[in-house]
N, C-alpha and C positions, 0 to 999 in steps of 0.2 A: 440581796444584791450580790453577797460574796456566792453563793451559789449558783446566780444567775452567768456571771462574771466566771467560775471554774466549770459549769456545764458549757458553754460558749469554747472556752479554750481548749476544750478535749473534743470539742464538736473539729475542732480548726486543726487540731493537731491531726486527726485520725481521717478528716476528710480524702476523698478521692480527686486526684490529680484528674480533672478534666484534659483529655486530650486533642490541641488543634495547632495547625499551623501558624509559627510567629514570624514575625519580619526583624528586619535589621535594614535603615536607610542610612544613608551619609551622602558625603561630597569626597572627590579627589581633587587636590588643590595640588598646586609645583609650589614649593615650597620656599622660594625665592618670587615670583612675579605673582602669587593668589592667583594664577589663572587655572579654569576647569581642567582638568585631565580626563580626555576623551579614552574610551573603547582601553580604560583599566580593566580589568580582570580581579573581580571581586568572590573572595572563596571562603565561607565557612566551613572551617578546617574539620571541625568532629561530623557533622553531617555529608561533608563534599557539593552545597549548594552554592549555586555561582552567578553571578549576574555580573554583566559589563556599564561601565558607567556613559553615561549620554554625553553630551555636546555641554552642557553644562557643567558634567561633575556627578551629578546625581547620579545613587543608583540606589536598587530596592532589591533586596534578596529576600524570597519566604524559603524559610528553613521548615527544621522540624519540629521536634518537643521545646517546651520554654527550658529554661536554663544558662548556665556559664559558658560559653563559648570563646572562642578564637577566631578572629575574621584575618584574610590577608589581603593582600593587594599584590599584584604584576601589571606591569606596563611596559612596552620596550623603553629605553633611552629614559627608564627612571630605575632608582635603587629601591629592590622590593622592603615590605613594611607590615609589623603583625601588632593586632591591637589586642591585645587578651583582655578578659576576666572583660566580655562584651555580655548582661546579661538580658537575655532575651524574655518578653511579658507575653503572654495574650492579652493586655489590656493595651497596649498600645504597642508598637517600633519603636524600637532602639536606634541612637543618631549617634553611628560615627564618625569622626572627619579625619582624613589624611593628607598629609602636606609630606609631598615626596622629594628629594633631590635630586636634581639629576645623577646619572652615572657619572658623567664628564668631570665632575665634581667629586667624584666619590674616592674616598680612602680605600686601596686595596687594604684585605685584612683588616679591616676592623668591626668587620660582622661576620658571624657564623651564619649563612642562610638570613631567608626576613627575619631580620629583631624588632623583635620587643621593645627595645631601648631608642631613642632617639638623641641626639647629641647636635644642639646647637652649635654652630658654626662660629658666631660672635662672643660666644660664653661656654668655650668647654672646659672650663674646669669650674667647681663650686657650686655646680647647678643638678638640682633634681625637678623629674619630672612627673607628676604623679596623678592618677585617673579618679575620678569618681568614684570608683568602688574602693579603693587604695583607701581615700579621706573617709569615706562613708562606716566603713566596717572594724577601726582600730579600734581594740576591748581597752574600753574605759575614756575613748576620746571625746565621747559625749556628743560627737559629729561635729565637733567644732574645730575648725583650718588649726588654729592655732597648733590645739594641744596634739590633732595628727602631726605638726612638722616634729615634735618630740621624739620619734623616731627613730629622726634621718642625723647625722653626723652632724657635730659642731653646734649643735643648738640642745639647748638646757634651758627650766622651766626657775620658776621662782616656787613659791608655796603652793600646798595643793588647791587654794580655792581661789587661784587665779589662774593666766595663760600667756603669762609674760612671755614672751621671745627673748632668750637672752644668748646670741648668735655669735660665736665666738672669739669670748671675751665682751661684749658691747652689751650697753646697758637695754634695757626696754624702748629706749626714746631712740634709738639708731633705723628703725625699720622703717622701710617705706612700703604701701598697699597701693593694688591697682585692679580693677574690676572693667574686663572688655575697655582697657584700653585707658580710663579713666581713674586718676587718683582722687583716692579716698583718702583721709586724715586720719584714719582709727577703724578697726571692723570687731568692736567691742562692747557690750555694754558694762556700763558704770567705769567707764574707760579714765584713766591718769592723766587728767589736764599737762602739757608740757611732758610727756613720756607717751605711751601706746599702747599701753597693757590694759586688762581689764578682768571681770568675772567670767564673761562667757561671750562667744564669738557672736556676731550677729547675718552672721553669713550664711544663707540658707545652704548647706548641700548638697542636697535636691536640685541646684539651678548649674553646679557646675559641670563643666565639663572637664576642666584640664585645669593644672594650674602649673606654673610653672617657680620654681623658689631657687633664688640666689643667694646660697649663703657666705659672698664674699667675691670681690675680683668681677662686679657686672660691668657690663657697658657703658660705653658714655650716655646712651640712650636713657639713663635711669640715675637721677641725681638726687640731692639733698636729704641724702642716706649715708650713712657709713657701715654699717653691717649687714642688712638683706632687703630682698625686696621678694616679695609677694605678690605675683601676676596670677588673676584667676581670669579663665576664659568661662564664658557663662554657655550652655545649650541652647540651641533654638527650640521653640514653640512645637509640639503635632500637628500636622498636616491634616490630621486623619478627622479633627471634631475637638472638643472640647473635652480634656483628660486631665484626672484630677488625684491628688494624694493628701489623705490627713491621715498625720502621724500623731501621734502619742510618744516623747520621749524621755530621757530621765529627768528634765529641766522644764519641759515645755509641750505644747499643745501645736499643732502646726498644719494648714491648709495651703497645700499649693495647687495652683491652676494653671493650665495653659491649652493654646489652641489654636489654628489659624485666623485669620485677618483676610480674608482675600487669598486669590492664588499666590501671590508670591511675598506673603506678610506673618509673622506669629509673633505670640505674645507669649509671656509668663508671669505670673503674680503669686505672691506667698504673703501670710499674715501669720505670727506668730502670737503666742501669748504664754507665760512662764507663771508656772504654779512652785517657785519656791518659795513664795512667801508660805504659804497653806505648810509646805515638807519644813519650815524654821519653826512656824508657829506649832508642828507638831513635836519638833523635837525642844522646846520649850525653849527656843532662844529669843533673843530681846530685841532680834533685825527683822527686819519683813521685804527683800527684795523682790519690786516688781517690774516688770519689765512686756512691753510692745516693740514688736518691729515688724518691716513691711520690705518688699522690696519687688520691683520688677523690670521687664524687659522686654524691648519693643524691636523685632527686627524686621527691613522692609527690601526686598530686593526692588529696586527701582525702575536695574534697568542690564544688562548682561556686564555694565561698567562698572556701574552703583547701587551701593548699599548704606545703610543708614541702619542707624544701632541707638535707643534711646533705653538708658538707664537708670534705675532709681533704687534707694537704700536709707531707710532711715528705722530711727529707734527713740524708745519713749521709756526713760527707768524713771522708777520711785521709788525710794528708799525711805523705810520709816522705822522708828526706834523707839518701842515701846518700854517704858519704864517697869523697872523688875518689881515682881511684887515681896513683900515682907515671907522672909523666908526663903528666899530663891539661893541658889547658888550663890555664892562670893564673887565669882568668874563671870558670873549674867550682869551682876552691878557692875564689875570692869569693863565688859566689853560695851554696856549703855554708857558707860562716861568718857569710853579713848573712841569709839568708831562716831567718823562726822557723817552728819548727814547730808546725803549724795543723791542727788536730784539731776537728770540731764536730757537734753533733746539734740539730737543729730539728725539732718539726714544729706545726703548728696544725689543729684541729678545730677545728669550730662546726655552728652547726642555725640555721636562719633560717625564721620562721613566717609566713607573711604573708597574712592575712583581708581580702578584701572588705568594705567595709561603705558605708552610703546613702554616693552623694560621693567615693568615694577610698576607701582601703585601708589597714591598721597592719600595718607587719612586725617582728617581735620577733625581737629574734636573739641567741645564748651563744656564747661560744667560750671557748676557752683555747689557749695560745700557751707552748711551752717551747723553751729553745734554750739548750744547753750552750756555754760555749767554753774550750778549753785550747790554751794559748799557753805556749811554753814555747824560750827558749833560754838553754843550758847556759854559752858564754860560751868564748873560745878560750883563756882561761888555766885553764879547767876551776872557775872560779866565776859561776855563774848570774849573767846579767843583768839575765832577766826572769822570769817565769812567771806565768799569769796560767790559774785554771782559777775558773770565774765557772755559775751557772745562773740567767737570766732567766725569770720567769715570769709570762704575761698573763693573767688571767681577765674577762671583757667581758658585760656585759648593757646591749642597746641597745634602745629603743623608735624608732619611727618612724614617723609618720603623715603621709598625703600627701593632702589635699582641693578638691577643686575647688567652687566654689558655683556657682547657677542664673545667675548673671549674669557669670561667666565667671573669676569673681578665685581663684587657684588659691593654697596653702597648703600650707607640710611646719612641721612640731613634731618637736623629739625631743630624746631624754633618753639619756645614756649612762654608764654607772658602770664602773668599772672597778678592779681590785685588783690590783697589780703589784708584785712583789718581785726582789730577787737576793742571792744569797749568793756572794761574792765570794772568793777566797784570792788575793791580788796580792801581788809582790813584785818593785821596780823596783829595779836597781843604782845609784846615784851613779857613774858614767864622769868620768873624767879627762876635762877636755875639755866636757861637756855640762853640761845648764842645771840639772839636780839638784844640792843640796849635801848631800845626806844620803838615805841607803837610805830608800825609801819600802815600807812591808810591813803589812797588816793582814788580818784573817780574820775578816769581817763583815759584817750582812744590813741590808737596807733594807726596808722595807716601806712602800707609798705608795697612797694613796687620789686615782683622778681621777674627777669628777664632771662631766659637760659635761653645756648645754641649749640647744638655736637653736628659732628663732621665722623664720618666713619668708616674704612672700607676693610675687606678680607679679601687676600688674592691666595692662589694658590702658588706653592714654591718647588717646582717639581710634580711630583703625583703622590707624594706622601708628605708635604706639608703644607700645613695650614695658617697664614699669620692677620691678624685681625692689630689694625691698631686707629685709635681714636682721639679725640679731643672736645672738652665739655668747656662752657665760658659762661660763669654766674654772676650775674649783680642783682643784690639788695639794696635796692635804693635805699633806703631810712639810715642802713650802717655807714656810720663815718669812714669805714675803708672795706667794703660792700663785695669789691669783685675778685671774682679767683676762677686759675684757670684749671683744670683736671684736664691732665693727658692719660691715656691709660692703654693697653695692648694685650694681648692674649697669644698663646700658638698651640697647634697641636699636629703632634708626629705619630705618624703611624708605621710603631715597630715592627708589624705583619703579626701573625696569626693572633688577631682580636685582640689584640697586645697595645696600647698609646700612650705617650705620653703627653701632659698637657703644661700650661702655665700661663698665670693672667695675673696682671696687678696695675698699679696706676696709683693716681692721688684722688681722694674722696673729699667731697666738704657739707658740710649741712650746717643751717641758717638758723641761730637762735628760736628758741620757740616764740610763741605769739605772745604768752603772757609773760615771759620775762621781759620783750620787747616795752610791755605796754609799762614796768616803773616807773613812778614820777613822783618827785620830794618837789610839794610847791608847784606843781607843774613842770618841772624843769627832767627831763629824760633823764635816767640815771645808768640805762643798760646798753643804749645808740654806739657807745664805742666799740662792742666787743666784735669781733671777728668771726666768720664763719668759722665753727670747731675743722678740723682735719683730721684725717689719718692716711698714713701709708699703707699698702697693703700690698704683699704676695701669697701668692697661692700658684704650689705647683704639684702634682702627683702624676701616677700613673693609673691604669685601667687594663681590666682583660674581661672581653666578653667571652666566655665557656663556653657558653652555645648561646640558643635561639633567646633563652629566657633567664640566662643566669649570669652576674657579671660581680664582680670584685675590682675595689678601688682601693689607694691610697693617696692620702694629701696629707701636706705639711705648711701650715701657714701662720705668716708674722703680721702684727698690724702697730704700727707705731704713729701713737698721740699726741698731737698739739691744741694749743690755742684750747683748753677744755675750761668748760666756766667752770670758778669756784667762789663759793660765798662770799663775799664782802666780812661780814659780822664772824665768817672762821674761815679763815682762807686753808684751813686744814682740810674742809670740807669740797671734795669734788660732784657735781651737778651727777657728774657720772656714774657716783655711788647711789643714788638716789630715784626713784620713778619706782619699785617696785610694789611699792604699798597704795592704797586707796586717796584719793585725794589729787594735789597739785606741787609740781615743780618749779622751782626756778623762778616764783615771784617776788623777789626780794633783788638786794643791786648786788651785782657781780661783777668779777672780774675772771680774763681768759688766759691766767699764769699757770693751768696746769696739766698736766704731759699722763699718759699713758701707754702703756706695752699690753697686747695680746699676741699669745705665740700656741701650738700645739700640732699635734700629727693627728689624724683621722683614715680609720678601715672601717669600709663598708662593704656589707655582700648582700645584693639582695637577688631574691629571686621572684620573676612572675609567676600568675597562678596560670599555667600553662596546660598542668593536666588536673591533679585536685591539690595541689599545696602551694603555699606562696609562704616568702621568708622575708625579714629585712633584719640583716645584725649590724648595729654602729658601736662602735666604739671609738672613744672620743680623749685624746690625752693632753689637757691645756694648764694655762697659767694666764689670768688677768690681772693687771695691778694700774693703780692710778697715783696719781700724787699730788700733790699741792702743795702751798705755797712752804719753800725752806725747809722740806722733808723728803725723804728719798720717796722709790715706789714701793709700794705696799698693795697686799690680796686685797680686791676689791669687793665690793657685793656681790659677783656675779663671779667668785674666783673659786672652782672644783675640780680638781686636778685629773678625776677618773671619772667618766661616765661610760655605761654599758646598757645598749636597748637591744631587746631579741622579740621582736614581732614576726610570728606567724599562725599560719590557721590551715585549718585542711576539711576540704567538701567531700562530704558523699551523698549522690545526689541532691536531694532538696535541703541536706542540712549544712550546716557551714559552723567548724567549732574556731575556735581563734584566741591566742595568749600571748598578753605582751608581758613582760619580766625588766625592770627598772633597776640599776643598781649603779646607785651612786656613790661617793666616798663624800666627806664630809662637807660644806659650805660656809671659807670663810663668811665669819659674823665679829662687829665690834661690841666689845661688849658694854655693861650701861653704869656711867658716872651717878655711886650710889647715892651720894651727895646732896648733885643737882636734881637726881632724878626725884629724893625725896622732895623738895623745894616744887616741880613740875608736877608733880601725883595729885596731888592735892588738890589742884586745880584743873588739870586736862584729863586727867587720870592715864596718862603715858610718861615712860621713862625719858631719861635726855642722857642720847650714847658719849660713850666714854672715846674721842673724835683722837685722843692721843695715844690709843691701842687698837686703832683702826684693820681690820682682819685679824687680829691676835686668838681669837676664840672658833673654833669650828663644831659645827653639828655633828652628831654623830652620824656614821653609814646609813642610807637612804635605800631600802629593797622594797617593790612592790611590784605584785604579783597580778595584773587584772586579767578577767576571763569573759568571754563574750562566747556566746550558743544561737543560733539562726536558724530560723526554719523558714523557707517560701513554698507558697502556696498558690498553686493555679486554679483556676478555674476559667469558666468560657472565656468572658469578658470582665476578668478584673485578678487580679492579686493581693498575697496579704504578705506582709514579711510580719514572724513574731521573733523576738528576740530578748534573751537574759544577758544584763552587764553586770558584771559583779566588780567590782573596784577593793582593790589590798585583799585576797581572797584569804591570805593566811590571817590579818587581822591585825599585822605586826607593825607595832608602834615607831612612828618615823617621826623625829624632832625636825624640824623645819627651819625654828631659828629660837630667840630666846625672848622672851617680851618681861620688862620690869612689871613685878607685884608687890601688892599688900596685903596679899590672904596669909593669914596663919598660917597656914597649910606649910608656905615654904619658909623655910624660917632665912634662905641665902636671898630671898626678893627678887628671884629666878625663876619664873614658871615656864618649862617647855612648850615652844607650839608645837601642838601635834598636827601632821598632816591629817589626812580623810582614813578612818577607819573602814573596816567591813563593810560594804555599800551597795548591795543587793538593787538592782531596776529592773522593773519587766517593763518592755516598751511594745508598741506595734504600729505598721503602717499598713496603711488601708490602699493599692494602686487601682482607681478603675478611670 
């Protein structure tokens, strides 16, 4: 088979590039009302093929050879627009879409000729915007949303074998996701009950098109978040028949489909399936995660007014823990006695409707969101310490209208309701040792009503400024003092030659999670009092577009914390600090007495792949701290003072080489109460932190080095992308945080986590 398997890839490598004509279709949309944009002027830049777009929007251009291209657009009485790194198949068209602005609206000076860049009007400071190939292709991202935003400025990961967000300064439990339009609760599998984080994305890439990420300062449009938000916009379906990709990747096995529906309808479908259980049980460890997930999308043009967009996303993990055998490692017996077993089901639908009307467009959108989780460990004296089998459940009705008037002042409204439950069965041990005094156990539901409404408009001030300001109004019904109001405003000036300045802030809130909600001593609520958490937040910098494809930013932002849950049983303990590891948050009874500060500067340079190179350098200079009850602030979980990402990659023809370079400086960690921890060992086989030298201990320096090699391959009717990921290329040892032991080995009861070693993938997709 291994010979079969190395004749096969030297067949693929050396093969002959069949030569034929590809296309490239899209839409031209105005980018304030969604309406078509007639008799555009559509150009592929390296070949000089052109087509104009119809009465609809639609156009179709057939170019020449496959490969990386650059498409433009011109319009009169619009600002021109370049989509780079568009890569063109013989197995199918490529779907662009461009949403232009008017001129009348346009900042002199702040593009050099069409850009590459596009910059929200509502949200320009704090926002990136990033393509399909962008997420698709980052060495070592695994193809998963998450670990690409790693990247971009202001956002740092937790340990390597997860994909936490942890967005500047804010815990893992801050973000909010949204998929064409529809929020999703988590796009993770074996995802943090009460946080957001998880092992690996479940987000096909293959389905996106664009996404768009706020790392701080968004709109009123986007609530019950306090650190970012996560907009993915999904592609439509082929026109052309039924076109299909199975991948092979370092994590997973993966089939996607898609195709038309009738003239004016397509679909998409993906089915994943993950072989790291097979790669754990080879590497002799005592975990087996498995995992399914599904997801697709239905879109139907109804009618030159209306469209209808039906969504779906779910996932099936199972986690199992095979007992080490006589002989094993020391470290195989720790990791079977401290990791609980994590078992869970997710999935969300929705339909999103959205009509043209005079001025702008209403999109009405339903969903519902269920996500099971059972959490369960038995305990090494053979009495359970925890067990936690919980069902969340989201039902959403959102309105949304977006207007623009004859003299240019543009407007969003909208209304969102929502009914959200859990039925809960928890049952926490009291440990020798740990901050409980007494077994915590109940078996009961919550039910909560959220209502949200924002108001919003941007007028222009002059011809070089831009001011954007809003207002958001939340009530949770279950909370004893439930409602809050979020004003919030943005501007941007433009200095002239691709020069601007920006700034956006406001007040943020987000609503306890569902399982702290659901505590009950006796049946009686024990968490109804606490308060949406809050933070304050600014963010201001400046910008300079170079040219067509290249631009440099800086930003400076503060975020200041109120009302933050802290443990009841140690009020030392902020909720804040917590969510990064596997398991559940915040079900125990708390209180919201505790404050936090996130502050730091951010530069970014990045550059599109315009002719064969593309770059992205961030660097990132911060301070998070939290505090709790009768104690100042103090470095938090998520507190690293330096971070520095340098992703790029450079093509020659069908190859594409690409290196990201990580380097980080150390990550407050509190270190473990040897005491208790002996007292808790014994029985959970985990330490119990030492809550009164809370960030006192830091990791060492953080460098890693991953490398990614790409080959694509034409042929008539179909493609093949092969590609090598190598992850830590140097091999060099990165502590990640510190975990209590009892191997001999360390004699201080210290054992380092190490992140991901040496990590060699060969992967391949199949496009035909």
């Amino acid at each position: 088979m291994r010979r079969i398997l190395l004749l096969l890839s030297m067949w693929l490598v050396t093969a002959p590039v069949s030569a034929q004509s590809v296309t490239v279709r899209g839409r031209v949309l105005d980018a304030s009302s969604l309406r078509p944009i007639q008799a555009a002027t559509l150009t592929v830049v390296e070949s000089g093929a052109q087509a104009l777009s119809d009465q609809s929007g639609r156009f179709l251009i057939t170019s020449g050879d496959p490969g990386s291209v650059s498409v433009r657009v011109d319009v009169l009485g619009y600002e021109s627009a370049l989509e780079t790194d568009v890569i063109l198949r013989t197995s199918r068209s490529t779907y662009v879409e461009f949403r232009l602005e008017r001129k009348a609206l346009e900042l002199e000076g702040i593009v050099v000729g069409a850009p590459a860049f596009r910059v929200l009007e509502a949200a320009p400071v704090s926002t990136q915007l990033l393509s399909n190939q962008e997420l698709r292709r980052t060495p070592g991202g695994l193809q998963d949303v998450s670990r690409t935003l790693l990247s971009l400025p202001g956002v740092l990961g937790g340990v390597d074998n997860r994909n936490d967000l942890l967005v500047r300064g804010g815990g893992p439990g801050e973000n909010a996701y949204y998929i064409d339009g529809i929020r999703i609760p988590q796009i993770n599998h074996f995802a943090t009950q009460g946080a957001s984080g998880g092992a690996l994305g479940l987000v096909n890439v293959d389905f996106i098109r664009e996404t768009e990420f706020f790392a701080g300062a968004f709109p009123v449009r986007y609530g019950d978040a306090l650190s970012s938000v996560l907009s993915i916009e999904n592609r439509p379906g082929s026109p052309e028949g039924v076109q299909g990709d199975f991948t092979l990747g370092a994590t997973e096995a993966a089939l996607t489909l898609d195709g038309p529906a009738g003239d004016n309808s397509n679909w998409l479908f993906s089915v994943r399936r993950s072989y790291l259980q097979f790669l754990f049980e080879a590497l002799g460890l005592p975990i087996r995660p498995d995992y399914w997930d599904t997801q697709f999308r239905f879109e139907s043009q109804i009618s030159d007014r209306d469209r209808l967009v039906l969504v779906g996303i779910g996932a099936l993990d199972n986690f199992d823990i095979v007992p080490p055998a006589i002989g094993d490692e020391f470290e195989n017996f720790e990791i079977a006695s401290r990791v609980i077993d994590n078992d869970q089901k997710s999935f969300t639908a929705g339909a999103s409707w959205r009509r043209l009307i005079e001025g702008g467009f209403v999109t009405t959108s339903v969903s519902q969101s269920r996500s099971h989780f059972s959490f369960e460990d038995p305990g090494d004296d053979g009495i359970p310490v925890l067990a936690n089998d919980s069902e969340e459940l989201d039902t959403r009705l959102t309105v949304q209208g977006d207007f623009e008037s004859r003299s240019g002042l543009t407007m969003a409204v909208g209304l969102d309701a929502s009914r959200s439950s859990v039925e809960a069965s928890v049952f926490q041990r009291a440990i020798p040792g740990g901050a409980l005094t007494e077994d915590l156990a109940w078996d009961e539901g919550v039910v909560l009503h959220k209502l949200s409404a924002f108001a919003q408009t941007t007028v222009d001030i002059g011809s070089r400024v831009k001011l954007t300001g809003g207002l958001r109004a939340d009530e949770v019904s279950t909370l004893d003092d439930g409602f809050e109001l979020s004003p919030r405003g943005s501007v941007l000036i433009d200095l002239g030659s691709g020069v601007t300045a920006q700034a956006g802030g406001g007040l943020y809130h987000q609503a306890p999670s569902l399982i702290a909600l659901s505590v009950k001593d006796n049946g009686r609520p024990l968490n109804l009092s606490l308060r949406q958490q809050r933070n304050v937040q600014v963010a201001s910098g400046v910008s300079w577009t170079v040219n067509q494809g290249f631009r440099l930013s800086a930003e400076a932002f503060w975020k200041e914390y109120s009302r933050v849950p802290l443990l009841v049983s140690d009020p030392r303990v902020s909720v804040s600090n917590l969510g990064g590891d596997y398991g559940f948050v915040g079900a125990e009874p708390l209180m919201d007495d505790g404050t936090g500060r996130a502050r730091g500067l951010e530069i970014f340079a990045q550059q599109k792949l315009l002719q064969n190179a593309y770059f992205l350098g961030a660097y990132t200079l911060s301070w998070s701290e939290f505090a709790g009850m009768g104690g100042g602030l103090r470095p938090s979980a998520w507190d690293r003072r330096h971070a520095l990402d340098l992703t790029g990659g450079y093509r020659v023809g069908s190859w594409e080489f690409g290196s990201k370079l990580r380097v980080l400086s150390g990550l407050a960690t509190t270190p473990w109460d040897i005491v208790a921890s002996e007292q808790s060992y014994a029985i959970t086989g985990r330490g119990v932190p030492d809550w009164a030298r809370l960030g006192e201990v830091r990791t060492p320096g953080y460098v890693r080095l991953d490398a990614r090699i790409e080959r694509r391959l034409d042929f008539s009717a179909w493609n093949a992308v092969l590609f090598l990921d190598v992850q830590n290329v140097l091999n060099r040892e990165n502590s990640v945080g510190f975990a209590y032991t009892e191997d001999p080995a360390f004699e201080n009861r210290i054992r380092p986590i190490d992140g991901s070693g040496l990590l060699p993938t060969f992967g391949f997709s199949i496009e035909f």
